[in-house]
C-alpha beads as a LAMMPS data file, in Angstrom:
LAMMPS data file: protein, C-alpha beads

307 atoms
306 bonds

1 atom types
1 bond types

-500.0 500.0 xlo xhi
-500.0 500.0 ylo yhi
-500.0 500.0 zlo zhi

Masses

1 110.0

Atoms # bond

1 1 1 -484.240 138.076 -207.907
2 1 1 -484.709 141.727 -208.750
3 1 1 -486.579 143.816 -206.757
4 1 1 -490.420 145.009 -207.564
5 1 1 -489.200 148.076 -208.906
6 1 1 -487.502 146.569 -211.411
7 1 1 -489.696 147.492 -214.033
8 1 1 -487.897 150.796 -213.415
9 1 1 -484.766 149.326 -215.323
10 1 1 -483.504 148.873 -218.267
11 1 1 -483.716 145.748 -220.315
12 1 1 -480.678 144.025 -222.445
13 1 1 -481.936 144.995 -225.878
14 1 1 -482.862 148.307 -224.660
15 1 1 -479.221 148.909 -223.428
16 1 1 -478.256 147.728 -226.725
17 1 1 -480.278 149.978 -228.842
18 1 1 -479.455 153.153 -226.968
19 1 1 -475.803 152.422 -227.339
20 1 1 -476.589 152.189 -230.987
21 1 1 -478.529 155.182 -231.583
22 1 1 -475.555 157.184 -229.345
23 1 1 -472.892 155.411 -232.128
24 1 1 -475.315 156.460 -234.740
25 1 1 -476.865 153.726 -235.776
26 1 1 -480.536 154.776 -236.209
27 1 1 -481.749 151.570 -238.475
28 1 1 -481.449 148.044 -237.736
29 1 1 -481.815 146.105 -241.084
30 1 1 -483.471 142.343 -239.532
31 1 1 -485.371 139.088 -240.946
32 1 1 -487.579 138.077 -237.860
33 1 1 -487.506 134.912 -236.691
34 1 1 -488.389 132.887 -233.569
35 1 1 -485.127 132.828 -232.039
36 1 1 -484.611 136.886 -232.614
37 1 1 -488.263 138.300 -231.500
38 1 1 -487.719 138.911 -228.131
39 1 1 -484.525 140.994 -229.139
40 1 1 -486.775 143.063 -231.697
41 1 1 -489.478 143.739 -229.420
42 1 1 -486.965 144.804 -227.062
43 1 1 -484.941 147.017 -230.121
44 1 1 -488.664 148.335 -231.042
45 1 1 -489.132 150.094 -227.520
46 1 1 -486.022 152.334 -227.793
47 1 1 -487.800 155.739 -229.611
48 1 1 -485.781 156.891 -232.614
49 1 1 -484.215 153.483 -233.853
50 1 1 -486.117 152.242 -236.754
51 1 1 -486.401 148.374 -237.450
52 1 1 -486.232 147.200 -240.973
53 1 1 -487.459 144.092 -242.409
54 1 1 -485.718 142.954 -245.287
55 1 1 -486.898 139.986 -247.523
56 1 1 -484.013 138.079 -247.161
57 1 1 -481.030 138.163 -244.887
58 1 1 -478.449 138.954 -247.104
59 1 1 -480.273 141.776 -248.441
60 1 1 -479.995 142.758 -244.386
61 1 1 -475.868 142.009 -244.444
62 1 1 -475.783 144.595 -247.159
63 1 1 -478.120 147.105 -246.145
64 1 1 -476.249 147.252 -242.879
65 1 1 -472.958 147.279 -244.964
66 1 1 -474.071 150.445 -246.867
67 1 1 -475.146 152.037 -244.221
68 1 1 -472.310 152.228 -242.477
69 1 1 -470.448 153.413 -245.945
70 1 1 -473.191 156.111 -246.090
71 1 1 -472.589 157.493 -242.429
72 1 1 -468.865 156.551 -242.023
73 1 1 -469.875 154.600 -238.913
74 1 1 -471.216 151.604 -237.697
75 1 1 -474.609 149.411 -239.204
76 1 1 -476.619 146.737 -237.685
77 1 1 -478.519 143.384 -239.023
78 1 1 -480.303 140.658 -237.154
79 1 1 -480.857 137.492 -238.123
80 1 1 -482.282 134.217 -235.939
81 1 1 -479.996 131.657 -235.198
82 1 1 -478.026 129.462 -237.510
83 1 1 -480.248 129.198 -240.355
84 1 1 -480.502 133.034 -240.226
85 1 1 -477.171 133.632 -239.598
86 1 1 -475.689 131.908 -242.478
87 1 1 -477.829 133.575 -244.995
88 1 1 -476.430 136.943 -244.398
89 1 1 -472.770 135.681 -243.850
90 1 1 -472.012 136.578 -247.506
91 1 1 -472.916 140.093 -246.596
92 1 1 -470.894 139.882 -243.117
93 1 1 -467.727 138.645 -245.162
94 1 1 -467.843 141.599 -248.000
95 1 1 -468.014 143.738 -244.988
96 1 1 -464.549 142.346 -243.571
97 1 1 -462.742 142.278 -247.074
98 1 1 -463.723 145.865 -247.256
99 1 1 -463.322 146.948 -243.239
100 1 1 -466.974 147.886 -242.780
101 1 1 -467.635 147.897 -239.139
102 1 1 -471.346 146.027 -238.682
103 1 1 -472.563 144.387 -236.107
104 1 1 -474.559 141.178 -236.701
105 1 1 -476.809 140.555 -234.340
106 1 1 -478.124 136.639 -234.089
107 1 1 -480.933 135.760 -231.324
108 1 1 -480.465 132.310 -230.496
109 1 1 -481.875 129.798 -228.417
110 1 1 -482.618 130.441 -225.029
111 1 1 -479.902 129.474 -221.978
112 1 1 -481.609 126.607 -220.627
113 1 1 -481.808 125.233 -223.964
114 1 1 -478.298 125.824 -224.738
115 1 1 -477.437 124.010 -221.131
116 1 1 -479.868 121.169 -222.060
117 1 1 -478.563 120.346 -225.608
118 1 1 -481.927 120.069 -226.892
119 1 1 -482.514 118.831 -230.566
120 1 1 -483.818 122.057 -232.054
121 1 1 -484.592 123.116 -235.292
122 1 1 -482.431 125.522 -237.315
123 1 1 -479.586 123.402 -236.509
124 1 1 -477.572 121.583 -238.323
125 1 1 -478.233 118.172 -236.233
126 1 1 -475.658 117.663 -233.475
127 1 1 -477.118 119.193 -230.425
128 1 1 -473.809 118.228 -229.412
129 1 1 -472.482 121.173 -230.528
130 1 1 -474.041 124.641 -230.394
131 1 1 -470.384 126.367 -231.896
132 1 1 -471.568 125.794 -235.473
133 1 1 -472.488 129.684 -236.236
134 1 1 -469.650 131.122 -234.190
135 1 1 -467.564 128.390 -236.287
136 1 1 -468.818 130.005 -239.591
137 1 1 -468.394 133.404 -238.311
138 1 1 -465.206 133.252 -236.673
139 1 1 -462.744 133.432 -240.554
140 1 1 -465.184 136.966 -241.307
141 1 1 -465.451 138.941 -237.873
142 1 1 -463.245 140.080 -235.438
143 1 1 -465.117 139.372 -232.668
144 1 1 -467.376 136.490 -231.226
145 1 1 -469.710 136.390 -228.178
146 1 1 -472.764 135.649 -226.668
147 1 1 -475.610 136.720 -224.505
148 1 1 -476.123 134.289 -221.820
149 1 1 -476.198 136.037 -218.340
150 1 1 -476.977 139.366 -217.086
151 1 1 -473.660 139.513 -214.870
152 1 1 -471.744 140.325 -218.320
153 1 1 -474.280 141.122 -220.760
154 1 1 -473.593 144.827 -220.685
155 1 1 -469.962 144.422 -220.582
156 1 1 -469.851 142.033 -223.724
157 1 1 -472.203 144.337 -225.333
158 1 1 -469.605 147.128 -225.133
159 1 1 -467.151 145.209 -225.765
160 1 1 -468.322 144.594 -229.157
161 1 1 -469.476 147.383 -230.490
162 1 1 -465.454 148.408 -229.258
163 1 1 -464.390 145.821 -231.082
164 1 1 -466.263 146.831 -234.522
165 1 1 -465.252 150.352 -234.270
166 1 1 -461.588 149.967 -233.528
167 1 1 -460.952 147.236 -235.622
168 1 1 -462.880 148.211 -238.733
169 1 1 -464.601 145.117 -239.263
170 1 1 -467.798 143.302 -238.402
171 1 1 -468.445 141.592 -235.270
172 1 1 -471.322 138.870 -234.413
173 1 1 -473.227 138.986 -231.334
174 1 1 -475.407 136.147 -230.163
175 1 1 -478.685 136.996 -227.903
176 1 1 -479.861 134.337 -226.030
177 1 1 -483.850 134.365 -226.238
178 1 1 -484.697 134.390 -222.638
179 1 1 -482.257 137.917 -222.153
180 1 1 -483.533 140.682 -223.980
181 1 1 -486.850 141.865 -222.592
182 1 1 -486.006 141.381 -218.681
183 1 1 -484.941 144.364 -217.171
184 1 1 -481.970 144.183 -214.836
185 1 1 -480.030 146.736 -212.787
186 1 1 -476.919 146.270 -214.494
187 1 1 -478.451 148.271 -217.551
188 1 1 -479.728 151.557 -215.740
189 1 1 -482.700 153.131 -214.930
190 1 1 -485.320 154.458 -217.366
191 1 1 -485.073 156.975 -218.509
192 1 1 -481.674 155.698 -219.772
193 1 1 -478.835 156.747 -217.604
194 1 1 -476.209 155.303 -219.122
195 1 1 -472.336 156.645 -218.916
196 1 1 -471.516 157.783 -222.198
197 1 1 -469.625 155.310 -224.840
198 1 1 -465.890 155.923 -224.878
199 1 1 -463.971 154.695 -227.589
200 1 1 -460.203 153.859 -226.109
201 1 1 -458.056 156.181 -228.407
202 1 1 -455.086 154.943 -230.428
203 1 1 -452.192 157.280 -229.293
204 1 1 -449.248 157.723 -231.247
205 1 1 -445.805 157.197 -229.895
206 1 1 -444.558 160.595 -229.782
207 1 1 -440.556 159.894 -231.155
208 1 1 -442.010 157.254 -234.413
209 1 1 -444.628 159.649 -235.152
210 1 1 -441.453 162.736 -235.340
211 1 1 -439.473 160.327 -236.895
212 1 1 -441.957 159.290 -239.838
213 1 1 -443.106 163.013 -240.289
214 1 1 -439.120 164.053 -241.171
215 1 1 -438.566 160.892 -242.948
216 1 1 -441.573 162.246 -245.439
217 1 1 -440.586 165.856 -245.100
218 1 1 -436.730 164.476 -246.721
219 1 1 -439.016 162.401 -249.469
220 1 1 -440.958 165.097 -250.775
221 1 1 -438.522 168.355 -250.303
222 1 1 -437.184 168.309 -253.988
223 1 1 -440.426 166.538 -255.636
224 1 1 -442.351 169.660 -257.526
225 1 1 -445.596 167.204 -258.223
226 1 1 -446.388 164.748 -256.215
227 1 1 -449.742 162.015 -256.099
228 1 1 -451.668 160.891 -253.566
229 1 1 -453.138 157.087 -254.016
230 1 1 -455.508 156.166 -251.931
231 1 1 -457.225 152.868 -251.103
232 1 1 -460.282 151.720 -248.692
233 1 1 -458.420 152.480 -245.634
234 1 1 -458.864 156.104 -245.824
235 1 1 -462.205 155.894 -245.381
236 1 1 -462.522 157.198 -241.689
237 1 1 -460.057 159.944 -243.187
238 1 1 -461.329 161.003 -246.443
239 1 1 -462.674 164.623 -245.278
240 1 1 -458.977 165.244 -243.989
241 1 1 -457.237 163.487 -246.913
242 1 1 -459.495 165.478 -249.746
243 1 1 -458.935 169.115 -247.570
244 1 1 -455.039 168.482 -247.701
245 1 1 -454.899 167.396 -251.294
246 1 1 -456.568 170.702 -252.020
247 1 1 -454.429 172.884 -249.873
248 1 1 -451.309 171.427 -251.088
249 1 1 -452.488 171.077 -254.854
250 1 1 -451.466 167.659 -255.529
251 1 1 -453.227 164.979 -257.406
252 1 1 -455.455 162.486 -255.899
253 1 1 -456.134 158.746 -257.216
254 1 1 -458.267 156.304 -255.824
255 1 1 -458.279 152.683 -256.600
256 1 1 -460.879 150.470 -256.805
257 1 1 -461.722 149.641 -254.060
258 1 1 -462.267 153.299 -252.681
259 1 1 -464.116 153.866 -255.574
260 1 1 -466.589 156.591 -254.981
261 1 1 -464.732 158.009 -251.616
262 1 1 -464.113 161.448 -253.842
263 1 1 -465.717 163.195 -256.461
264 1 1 -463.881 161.856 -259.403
265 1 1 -462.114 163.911 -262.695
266 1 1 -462.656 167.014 -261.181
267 1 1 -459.800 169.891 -261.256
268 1 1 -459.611 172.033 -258.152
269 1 1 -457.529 175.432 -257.904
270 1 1 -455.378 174.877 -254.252
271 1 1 -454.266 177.641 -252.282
272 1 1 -450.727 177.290 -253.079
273 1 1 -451.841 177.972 -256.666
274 1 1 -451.621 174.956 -258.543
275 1 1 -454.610 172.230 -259.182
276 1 1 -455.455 168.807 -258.329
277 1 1 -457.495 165.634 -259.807
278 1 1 -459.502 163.286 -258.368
279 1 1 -460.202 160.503 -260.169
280 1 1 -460.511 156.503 -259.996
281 1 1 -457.015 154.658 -261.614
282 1 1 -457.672 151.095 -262.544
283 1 1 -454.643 149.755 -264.951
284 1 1 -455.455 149.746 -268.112
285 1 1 -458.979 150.954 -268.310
286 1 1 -458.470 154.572 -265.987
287 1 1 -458.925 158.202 -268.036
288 1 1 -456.520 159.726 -269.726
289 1 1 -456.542 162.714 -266.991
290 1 1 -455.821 159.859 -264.585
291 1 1 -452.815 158.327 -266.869
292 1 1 -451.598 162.013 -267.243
293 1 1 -451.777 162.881 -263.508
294 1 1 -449.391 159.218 -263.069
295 1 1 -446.833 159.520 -265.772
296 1 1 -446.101 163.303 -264.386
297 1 1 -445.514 162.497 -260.894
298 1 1 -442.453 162.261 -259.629
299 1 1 -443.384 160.941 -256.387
300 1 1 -446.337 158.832 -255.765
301 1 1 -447.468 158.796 -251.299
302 1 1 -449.819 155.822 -251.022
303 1 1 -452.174 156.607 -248.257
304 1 1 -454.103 153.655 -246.310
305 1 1 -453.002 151.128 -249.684
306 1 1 -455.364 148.248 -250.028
307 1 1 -452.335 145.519 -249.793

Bonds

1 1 1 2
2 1 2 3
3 1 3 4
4 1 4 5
5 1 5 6
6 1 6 7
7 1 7 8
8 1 8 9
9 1 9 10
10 1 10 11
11 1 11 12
12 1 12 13
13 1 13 14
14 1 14 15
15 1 15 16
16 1 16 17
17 1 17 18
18 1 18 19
19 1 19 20
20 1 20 21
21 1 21 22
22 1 22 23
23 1 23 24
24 1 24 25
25 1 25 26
26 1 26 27
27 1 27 28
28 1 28 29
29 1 29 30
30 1 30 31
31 1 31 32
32 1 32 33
33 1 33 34
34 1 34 35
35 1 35 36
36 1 36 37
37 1 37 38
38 1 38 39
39 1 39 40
40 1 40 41
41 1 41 42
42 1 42 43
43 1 43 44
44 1 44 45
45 1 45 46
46 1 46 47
47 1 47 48
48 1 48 49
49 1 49 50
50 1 50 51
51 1 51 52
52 1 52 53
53 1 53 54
54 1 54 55
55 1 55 56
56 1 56 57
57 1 57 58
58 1 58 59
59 1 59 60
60 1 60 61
61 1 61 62
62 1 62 63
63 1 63 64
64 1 64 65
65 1 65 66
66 1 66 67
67 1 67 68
68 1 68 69
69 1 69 70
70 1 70 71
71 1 71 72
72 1 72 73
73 1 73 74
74 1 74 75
75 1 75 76
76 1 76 77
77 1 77 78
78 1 78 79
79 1 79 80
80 1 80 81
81 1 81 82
82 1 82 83
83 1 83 84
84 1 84 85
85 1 85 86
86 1 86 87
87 1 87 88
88 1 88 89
89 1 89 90
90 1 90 91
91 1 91 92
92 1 92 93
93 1 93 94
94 1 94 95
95 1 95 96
96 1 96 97
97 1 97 98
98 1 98 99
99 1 99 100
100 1 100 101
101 1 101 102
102 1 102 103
103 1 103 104
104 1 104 105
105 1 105 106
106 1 106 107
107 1 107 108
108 1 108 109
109 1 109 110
110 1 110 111
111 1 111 112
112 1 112 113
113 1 113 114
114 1 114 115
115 1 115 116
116 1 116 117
117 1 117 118
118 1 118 119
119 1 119 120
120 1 120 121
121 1 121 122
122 1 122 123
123 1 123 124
124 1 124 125
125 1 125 126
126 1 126 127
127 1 127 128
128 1 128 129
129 1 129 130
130 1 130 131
131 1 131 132
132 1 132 133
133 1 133 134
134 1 134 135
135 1 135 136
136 1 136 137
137 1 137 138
138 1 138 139
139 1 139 140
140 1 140 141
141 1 141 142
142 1 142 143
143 1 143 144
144 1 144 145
145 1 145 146
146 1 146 147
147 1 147 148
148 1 148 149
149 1 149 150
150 1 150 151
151 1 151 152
152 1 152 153
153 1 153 154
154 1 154 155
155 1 155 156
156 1 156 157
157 1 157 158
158 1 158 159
159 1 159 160
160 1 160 161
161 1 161 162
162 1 162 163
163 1 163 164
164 1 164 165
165 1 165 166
166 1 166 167
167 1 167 168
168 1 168 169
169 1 169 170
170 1 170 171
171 1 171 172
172 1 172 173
173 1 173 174
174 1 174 175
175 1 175 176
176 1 176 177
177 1 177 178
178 1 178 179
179 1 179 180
180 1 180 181
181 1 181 182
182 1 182 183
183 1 183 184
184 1 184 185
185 1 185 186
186 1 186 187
187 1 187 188
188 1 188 189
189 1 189 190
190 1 190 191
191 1 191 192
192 1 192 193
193 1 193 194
194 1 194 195
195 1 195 196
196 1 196 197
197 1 197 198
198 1 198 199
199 1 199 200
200 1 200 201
201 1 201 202
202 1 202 203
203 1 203 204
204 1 204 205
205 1 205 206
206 1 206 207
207 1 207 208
208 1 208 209
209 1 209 210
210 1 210 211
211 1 211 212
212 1 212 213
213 1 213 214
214 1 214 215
215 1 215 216
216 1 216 217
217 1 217 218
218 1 218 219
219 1 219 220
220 1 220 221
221 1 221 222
222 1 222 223
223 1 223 224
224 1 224 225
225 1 225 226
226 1 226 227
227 1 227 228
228 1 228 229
229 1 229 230
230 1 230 231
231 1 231 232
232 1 232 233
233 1 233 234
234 1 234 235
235 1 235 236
236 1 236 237
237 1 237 238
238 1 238 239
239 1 239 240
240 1 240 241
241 1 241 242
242 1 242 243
243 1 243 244
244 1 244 245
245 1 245 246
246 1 246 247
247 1 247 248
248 1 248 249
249 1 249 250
250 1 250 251
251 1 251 252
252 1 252 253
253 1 253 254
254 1 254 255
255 1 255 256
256 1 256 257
257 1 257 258
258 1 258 259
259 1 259 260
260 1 260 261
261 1 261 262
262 1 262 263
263 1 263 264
264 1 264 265
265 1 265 266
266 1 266 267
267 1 267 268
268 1 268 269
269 1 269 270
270 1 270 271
271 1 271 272
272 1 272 273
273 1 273 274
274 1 274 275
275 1 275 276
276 1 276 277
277 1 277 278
278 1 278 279
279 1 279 280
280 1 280 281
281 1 281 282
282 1 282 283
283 1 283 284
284 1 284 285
285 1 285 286
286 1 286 287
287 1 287 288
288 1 288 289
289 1 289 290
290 1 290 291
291 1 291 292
292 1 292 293
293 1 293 294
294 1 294 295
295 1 295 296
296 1 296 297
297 1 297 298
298 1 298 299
299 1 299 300
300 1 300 301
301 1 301 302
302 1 302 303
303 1 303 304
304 1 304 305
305 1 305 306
306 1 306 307
């Protein structure tokens, strides 16, 4: 039991949404549903992070996906359990072809129910088995977990919005009904003290990183023009990638799939005094500055390549 003051703490779905607005994420794109009120009422309480309702849920999957496209970051969608859930997993699964970091967030039956093995609706019929979603989730998300206690809630909530950033791709979240409006200590004290969110940084190893840098410095020291291709990867990059193109005056491509990353068939002066393109190469159907920019090269870097 929590003490009286415990009103005076944070609940689970107010932990979540501050962590969310702190990563960015200032809309969450939901279809309500029984099993996922309690986690929007809980989402609607945090000031500055707008709830969305969508008509459908794959219209939420997507609107989450381009919203993190738009802001280079992370988006959000919740659906209610199962039923829900597998509506928007067309969405979800576009989002891990592509390496869109959403999180799908699914409020599901409570924990007593899930103990119980009740015969509930929005199930596919074996109360057997309450896997199903995670099941149909598991081949399109990185990451899988659920909601069920307060000992871990605010660990596994971390944990997966970790997950979705580091790993580029979408991760599903389950809410058990019964945890997101009761306010526990383990979340903080209003107003929210929380310790920031730190993202574990990928360091380099110091001799492979010298080692590749020389091995492209001997590639490119007699090449005159070389050309950048560049595929969805880059997308956490593309200010960097664009600003060196520039600087070093050499062509830029995109393919399809990182399609609208750069402004395309434009010419740029660089500061070393020659020009670069931008442009979109598809075989067969990409312009003729595109075609001209490949059959001149005499070196061709592919940065962050799709396969």
């Amino acid at each position: 039991m929590e003490s009286r003051d415990s009103h005076d703490y944070l609940c689970a779905g107010e932990y979540l949404g501050y962590r969310l607005l702190e990563l960015g994420v200032t809309h969450v794109f939901n279809v309500p549903g029984d099993f996922n009120l309690p986690l929007l009422d809980s989402l609607a309480k945090v000031p500055g992070l707008t709830l969305v309702n969508t008509s459908n849920e794959l219209n939420a999957a997507y609107a989450a996906d381009g919203f993190a496209r738009a802001t280079g970051g992370l988006g959000c969608c919740a659906t209610t359990f199962l039923v829900g859930a597998l509506s928007a997993i067309n969405g979800v699964a576009a989002s891990y072809a592509e390496e869109i970091p959403v999180l799908s967030l699914v409020g599901v039956p409570s924990t007593r129910q899930y103990q119980g093995m009740c015969s509930l609706h929005h199930t596919l019929g074996n109360a057997e088995d309450m896997s199903q979603e995670v099941d149909c989730y598991r081949p399109v998300t990185c990451y899988q977990t659920i909601l069920r206690s307060f000992t871990d809630a605010r660990y596994l909530i971390d944990r997966a919005l970790t997950k979705a950033l580091k790993q580029r791709k979408p991760v599903l979240l389950e809410v058990c009904r019964d945890i997101p409006m009761e306010p526990h200590s383990s979340f903080g004290r209003r107003p929210p003290f929380m310790a920031p969110f730190a993202l574990p940084r990928t360091v380099s190893d110091p001799a492979a990183l010298e080692a590749a840098a020389a091995a492209v410095q001997r590639f490119l020291a007699d090449k005159k023009m070389p050309l950048i291709v560049a595929g969805r990867r880059v997308r956490t990059y593309q200010d960097a990638l664009l600003k060196f193109a520039t600087a070093v005056g050499w062509g830029l491509v995109v393919q399809h799939d990182a399609k609208g990353m750069f402004p395309e068939v434009r010419a740029r002066s660089s500061d070393s005094g020659g020009s670069s393109m931008y442009t979109q190469h598809i075989p067969g159907h990409s312009c003729a500055g595109c075609d001209l920019q490949q059959q001149t090269a005499d070196a061709a870097t592919q940065a962050f390549e799709c396969c």
